[in-house]
C-alpha positions in Angstrom: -15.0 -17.1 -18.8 -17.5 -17.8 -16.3 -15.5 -18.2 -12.9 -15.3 -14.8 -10.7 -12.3 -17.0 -8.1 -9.0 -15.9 -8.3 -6.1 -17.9 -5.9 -3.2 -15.5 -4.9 -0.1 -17.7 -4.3 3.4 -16.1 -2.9 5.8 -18.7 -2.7 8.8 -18.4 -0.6 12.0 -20.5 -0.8 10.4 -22.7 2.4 6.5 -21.3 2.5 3.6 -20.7 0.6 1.0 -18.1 1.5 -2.0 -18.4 -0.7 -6.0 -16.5 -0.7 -8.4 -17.4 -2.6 -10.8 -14.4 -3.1 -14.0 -13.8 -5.1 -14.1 -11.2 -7.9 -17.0 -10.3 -7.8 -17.4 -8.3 -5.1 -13.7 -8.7 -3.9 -14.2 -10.9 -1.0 -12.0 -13.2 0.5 -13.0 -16.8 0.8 -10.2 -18.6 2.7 -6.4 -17.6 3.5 -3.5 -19.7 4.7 0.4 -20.5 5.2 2.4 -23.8 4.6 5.6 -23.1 6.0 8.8 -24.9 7.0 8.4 -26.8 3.7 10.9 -29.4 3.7 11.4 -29.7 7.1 10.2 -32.5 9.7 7.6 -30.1 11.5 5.8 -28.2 8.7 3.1 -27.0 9.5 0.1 -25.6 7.5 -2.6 -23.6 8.5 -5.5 -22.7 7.0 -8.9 -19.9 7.5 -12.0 -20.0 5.6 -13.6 -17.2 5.8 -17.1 -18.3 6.2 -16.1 -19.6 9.8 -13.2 -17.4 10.2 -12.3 -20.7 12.8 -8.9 -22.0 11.8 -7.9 -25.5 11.3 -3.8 -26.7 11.4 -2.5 -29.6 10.0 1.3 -29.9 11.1 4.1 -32.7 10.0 6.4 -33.3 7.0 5.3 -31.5 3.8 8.2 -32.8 1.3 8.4 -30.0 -1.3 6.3 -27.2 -2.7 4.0 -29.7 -5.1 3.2 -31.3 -1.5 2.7 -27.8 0.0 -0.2 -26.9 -3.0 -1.5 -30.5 -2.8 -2.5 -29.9 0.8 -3.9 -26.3 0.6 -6.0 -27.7 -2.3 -6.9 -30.3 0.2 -7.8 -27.8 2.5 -9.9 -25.7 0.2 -11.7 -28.8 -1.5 -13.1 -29.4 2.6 -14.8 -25.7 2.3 -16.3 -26.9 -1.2 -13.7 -24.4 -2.6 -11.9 -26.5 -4.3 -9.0 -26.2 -7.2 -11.2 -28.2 -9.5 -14.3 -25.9 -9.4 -15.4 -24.4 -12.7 -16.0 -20.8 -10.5 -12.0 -20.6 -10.4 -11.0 -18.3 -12.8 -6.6 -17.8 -12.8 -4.4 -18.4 -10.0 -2.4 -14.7 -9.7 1.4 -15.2 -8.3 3.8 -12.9 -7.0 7.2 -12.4 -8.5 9.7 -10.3 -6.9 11.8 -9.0 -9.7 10.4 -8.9 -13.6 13.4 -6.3 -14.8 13.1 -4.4 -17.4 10.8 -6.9 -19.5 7.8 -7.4 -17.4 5.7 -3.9 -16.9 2.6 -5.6 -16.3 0.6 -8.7 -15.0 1.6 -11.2 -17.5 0.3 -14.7 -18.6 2.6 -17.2 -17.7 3.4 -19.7 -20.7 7.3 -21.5 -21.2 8.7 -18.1 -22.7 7.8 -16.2 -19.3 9.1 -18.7 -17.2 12.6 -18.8 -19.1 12.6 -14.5 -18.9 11.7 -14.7 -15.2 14.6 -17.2 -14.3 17.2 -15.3 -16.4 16.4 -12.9 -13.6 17.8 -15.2 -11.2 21.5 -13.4 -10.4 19.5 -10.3 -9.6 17.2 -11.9 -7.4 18.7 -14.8 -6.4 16.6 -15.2 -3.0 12.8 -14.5 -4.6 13.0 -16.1 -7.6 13.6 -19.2 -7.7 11.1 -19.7 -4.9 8.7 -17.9 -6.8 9.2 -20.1 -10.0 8.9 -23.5 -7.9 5.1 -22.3 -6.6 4.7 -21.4 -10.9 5.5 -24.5 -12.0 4.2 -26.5 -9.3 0.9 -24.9 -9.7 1.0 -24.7 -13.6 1.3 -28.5 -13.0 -1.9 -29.3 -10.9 -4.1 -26.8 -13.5 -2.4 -26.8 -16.8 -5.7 -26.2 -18.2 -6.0 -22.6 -16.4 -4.9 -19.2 -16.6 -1.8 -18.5 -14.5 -0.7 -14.9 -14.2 2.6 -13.4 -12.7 2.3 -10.4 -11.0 5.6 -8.5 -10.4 6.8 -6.7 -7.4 8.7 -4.6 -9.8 6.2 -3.7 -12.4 4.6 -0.7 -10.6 8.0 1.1 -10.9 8.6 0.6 -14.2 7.5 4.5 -15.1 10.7 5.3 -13.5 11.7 8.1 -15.8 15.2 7.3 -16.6 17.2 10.4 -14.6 15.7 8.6 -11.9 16.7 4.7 -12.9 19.8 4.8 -13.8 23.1 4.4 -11.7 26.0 7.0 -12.6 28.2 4.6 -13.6 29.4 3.1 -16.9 26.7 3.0 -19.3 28.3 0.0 -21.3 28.9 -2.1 -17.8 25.6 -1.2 -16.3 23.6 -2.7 -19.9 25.4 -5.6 -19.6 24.7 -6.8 -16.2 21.2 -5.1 -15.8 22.2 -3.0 -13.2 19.3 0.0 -12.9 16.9 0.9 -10.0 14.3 -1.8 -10.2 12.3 -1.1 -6.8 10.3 -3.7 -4.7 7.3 -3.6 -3.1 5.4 -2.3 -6.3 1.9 -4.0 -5.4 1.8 -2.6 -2.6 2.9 1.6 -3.3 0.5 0.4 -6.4 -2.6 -0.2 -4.2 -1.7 2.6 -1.5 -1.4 5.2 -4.0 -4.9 4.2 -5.6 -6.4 3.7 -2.0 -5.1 6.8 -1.1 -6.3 9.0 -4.2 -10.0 7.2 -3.3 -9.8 8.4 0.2 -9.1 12.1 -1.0 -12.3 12.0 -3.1 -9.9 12.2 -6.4 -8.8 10.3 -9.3 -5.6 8.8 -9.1 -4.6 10.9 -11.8 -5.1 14.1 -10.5 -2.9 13.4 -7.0 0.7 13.5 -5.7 1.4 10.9 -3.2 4.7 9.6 -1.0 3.8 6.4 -0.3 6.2 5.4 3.1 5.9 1.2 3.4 7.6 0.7 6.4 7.8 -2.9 7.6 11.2 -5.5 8.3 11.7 -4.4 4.8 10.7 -0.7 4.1 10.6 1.5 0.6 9.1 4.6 -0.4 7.8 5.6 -3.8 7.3 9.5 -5.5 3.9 8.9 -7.4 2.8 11.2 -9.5 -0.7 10.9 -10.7 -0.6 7.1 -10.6 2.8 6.2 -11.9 5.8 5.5 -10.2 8.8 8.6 -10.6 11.0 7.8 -8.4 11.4 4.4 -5.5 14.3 4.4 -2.8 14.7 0.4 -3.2 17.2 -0.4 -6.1 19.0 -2.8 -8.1 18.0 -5.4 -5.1 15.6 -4.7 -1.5 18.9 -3.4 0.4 18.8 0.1 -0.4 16.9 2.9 0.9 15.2 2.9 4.0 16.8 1.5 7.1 14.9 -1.6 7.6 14.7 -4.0 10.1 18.1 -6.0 9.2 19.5 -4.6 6.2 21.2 -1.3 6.3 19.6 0.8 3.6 21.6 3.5 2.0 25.1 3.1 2.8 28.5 4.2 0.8 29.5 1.9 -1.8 33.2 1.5 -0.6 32.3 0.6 3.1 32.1 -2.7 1.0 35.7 -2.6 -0.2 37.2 -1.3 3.2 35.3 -4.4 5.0 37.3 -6.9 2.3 40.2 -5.0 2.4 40.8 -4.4 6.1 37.8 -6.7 7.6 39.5 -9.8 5.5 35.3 -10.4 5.2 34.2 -12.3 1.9 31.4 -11.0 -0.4 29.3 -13.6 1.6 29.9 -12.2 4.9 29.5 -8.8 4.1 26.1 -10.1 2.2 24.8 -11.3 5.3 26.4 -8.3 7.4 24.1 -5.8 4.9 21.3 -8.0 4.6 20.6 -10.1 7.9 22.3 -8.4 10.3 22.5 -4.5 10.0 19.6 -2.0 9.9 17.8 -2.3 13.3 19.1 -5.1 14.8 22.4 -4.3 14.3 21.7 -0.7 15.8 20.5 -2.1 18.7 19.9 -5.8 18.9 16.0 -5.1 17.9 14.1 -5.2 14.8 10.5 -5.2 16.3 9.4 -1.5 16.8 7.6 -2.1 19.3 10.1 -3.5 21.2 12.1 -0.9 20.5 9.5 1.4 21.1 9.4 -0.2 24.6 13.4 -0.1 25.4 13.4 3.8 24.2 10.4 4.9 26.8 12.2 3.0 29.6 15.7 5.3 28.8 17.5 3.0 26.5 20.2 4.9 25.1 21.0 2.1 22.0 17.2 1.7 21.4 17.1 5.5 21.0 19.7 5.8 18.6 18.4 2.9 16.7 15.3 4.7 16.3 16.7 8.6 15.6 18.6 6.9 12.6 15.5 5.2 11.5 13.4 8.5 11.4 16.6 10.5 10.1 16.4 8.2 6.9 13.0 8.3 6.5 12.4 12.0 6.8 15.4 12.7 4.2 13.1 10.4 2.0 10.2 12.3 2.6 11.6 16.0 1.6 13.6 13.9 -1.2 10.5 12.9 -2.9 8.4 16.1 -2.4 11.8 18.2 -4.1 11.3 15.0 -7.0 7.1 15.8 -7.4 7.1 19.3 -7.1 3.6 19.0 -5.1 2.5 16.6 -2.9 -0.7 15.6 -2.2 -0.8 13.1 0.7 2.1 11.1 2.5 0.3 7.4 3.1 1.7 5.2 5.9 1.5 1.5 5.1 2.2 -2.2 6.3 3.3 -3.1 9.4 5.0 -0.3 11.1 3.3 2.4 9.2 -0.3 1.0 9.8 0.5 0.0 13.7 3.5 3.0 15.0 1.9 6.0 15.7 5.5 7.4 17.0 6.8 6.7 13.8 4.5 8.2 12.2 4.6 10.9 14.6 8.6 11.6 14.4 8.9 11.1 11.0 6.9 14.5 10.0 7.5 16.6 12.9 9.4 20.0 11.8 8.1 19.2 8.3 5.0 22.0 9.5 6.7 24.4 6.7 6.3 22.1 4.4 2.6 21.5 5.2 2.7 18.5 7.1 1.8 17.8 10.7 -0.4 14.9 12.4 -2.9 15.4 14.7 -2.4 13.8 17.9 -5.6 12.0 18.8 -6.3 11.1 15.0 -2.6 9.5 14.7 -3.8 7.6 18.2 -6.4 5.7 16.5 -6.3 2.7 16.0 -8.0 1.1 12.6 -8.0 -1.3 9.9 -9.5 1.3 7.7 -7.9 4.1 5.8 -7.9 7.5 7.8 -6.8 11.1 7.8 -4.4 11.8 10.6 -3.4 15.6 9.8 -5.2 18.4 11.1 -8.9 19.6 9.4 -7.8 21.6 6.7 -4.3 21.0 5.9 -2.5 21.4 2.7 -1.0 18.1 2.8 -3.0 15.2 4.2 -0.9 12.3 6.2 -2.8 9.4 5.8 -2.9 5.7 7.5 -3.9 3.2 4.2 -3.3 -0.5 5.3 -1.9 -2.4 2.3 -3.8 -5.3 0.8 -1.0 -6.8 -1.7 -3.4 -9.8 -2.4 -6.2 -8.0 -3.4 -3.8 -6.3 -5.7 -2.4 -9.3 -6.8 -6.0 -10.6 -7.5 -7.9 -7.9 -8.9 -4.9 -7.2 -11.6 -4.8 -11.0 -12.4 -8.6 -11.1 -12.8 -8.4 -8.3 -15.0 -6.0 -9.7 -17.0 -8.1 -12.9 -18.1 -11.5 -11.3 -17.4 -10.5 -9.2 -20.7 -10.3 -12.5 -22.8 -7.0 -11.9 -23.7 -5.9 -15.4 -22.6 -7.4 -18.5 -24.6 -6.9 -21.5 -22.3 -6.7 -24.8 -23.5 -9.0 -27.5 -23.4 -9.0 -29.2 -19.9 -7.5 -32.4 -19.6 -4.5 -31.0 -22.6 
């Protein structure tokens, strides 16, 4: 294999974000959304990276074949186009790959068939995710495509820590286990963060906290995955910005049996309109942020039960390693909310973690320290880069010839 290009594709049920970056030295060469797919007013818009000046293209984009025929439009204009010999694979995301998939995987019919057998328990990722597959499969039939899951990372999940106390017999024979989500990204936050401690990744202990409108945490222990707070599906754990995180089973029954509300509506009550913005019409921390320094009672609320949560998770997961390393903030909130980050260790000094003020202040796009010189436990700021992830396990897939693509034009 001679081409060093990889193109990261995550297909949503009405958008397609795609990179294309360059192996070699891990650069990005262009980046871009088509979204509103389907619609009258789709819009795409695409970067390359050389410029960094981007250029829109807006009006109806039929279907997700349209969607890829335009971005390779797009990157044909830079001279990047999907014909050239330099790419290598095109890398997808796929949200949920069970119990099956516990690693990047060449995509041929057989994967496609396992991944939509996964459809009931990820009815809203998915399907999406196998249009962009097929669509893309379609325009390069002659190239490596690789699916990389969202669940894979968690796969190590020892099984004390999997499984759901129920019926063994019931549980096997709908798939219903702690899966996780958000496995690229704890995967390259936990590696990121090892590097930043001058370590392996095998020597440290790191709670990875990825706090954006969906948030997870993950216990990692020298690399792998032991235990994630997302489970069968993206609505437990943390509280997030709409769904409602950890929340007793039966409030489920009482809102069907004295709410009258169908499994739908509660659904959508759990899923769309709980967690932040049903605590206090918010799901924007910084808005929120904003309403609880100007003395908003809900806003404040809102954010106590966040931190509440999320510090629970924290001394959950150090009990679950035994020794902890580093706690790594990550994607939106974590990267940007110094409060959050702020509230969610304070009175955790026994446990050897603290922030430092003006370190937490900072603002960065790099990883950083914010805890005191010296302390046992380093907090650490470690923006994600699910793409790169995405890209680098894709091109390591291929890149160790254990794909034989067919001849072009088959």
């Amino acid at each position: 294999m001679t081409g060093t290009r990889v193109l990261v594709l995550n297909s949503g049920s009405s958008s397609v974000k795609y990179q294309l970056l360059d192996m070699s030295d891990s650069s990005r060469l262009a980046q871009g959304l088509v979204e509103r797919i389907g619609e009258q007013t789709s819009r795409l818009r695409h970067t390359p990276l050389a410029t960094g000046e981007p250029r829109e293209r807006s009006g109806p984009i039929a279907d997700h074949e349209a969607a890829l025929k335009a971005v390779a439009e797009e990157l044909a204009e830079d001279g990047l186009g999907l014909d050239s010999p330099e790419l290598a694979a095109i890398g997808h995301r796929v949200v949920h790959g069970g119990k099956h998939f516990t690693e990047p995987t060449v995509i041929d019919d057989a994967v496609l068939a396992e991944i939509e057998r996964l459809i009931p328990v990820a009815p809203l990722h998915n399907p999406a995710n196998l249009t962009g597959i097929r669509t893309a499969r379609a325009l390069r039939p002659d190239l490596p495509q690789v699916a990389v899951f969202d669940t894979a990372f968690h796969t190590t999940m020892p099984e004390a820590a999997a499984r759901y106390a129920i019926d063994v017999k019931t549980a096997d024979e709908h798939r219903i286990r702690r899966y996780g989500f958000h496995g690229t990204s704890h995967a390259y936050v936990s590696r990121a963060t090892a590097e930043l401690l001058g370590r392996a990744p095998e020597e440290v202990n790191v709670i990875v906290l990825h706090l954006g409108n969906g948030a997870s945490a993950s216990a990692v222990r020298g690399g792998k995955c032991v235990d994630t707070s997302m489970g069968l599906t993206p609505l437990e754990g943390l509280v997030m910005g709409t769904r409602s995180g950890d929340t007793d089973p039966a409030v489920i029954f009482h809102l069907a049996r004295v709410g009258g509300m169908s499994t739908d509506e509660i659904d959508t009550l759990l899923n769309k309109k709980s967690g932040l913005i049903g605590l206090c019409g918010d799901n924007d921390m910084r808005e929120i942020r904003r309403r609880v320094d100007e003395g908003d009672e809900q806003a404040k609320l809102a954010f106590d039960i966040y931190i509440h949560r999320l510090k629970k998770y924290i001394g959950a997961y150090y009990a679950v390693l035994g020794r902890v390393d580093a706690v790594a903030f990550t994607a939106g909130v974590g990267e940007n909310a110094a409060p959050v980050r702020a509230a969610a260790v304070a009175g955790l000094e026994t446990l050897g973690l603290a922030v430092d003020d003006e370190r937490n202040a900072v603002r960065s796009d790099e990883p950083r320290l914010i805890s005191p010189a010296g302390a046992r436990v380093k907090v650490a700021v470690v923006p994600t880069d699910e793409e790169l992830e995405i890209a680098t396990q894709t091109y390591a897939l291929v890149e160790g010839n254990r794909y034989a693509a067919p001849p072009r034009g088959n």
